[in-house]
C-alpha positions, 0 to 999 in steps of 0.5 A: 366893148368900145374904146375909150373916146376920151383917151382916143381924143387926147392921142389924137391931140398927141399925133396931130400933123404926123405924116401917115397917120391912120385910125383903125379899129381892131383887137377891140380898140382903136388903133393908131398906125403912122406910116404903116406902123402901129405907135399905140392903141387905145382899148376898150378898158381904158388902157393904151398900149404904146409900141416901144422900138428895142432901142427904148428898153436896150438896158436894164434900166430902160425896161425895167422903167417900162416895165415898172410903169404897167406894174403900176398901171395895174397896182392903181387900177386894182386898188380903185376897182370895186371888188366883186362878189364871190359867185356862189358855188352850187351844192354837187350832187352827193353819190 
């Protein structure tokens, strides 16, 4: 699945100027490395995933922010998400 183009060019926007900045595709998105490091992704699912160092979630609350703000993530895009159709179970045979 390709990555999502639009979110990809809003990165781009982001980390114009930085130095080392380097685009790779893996893990079936887009990859945003800076000097050698991977800082975030973008998937082909419309997600982006950000590298957070320790010392971004070092208290309680800090991950619990983090952690809350993909809770959310999630919550919102399973609220939008159509729901799909049950599949049909097929009849077993019978002994």
């Amino acid at each position: 699945m390709a990555y999502d183009e639009s979110t990809a060019a809003r990165v781009r926007q982001v980390l114009a100027g930085q130095p080392g900045l380097v685009e790779k595709k893996m893990m079936g998105g887009l990859c945003f490395m800076v000097r050698g490091g991977m800082c975030c992704s973008v998937s082909g699912k419309g997600g982006l995933l950000v590298r957070v160092t320790p010392e971004g979630y070092r208290t309680t609350e800090e991950l619990r922010a983090w952690v809350l703000r993909g809770v959310a993530g999630v919550v919102r895009r399973k609220a939008s998400a159509h729901p799909r159709p049950r599949r049909k179970r097929r009849a077993g045979r019978v002994p």
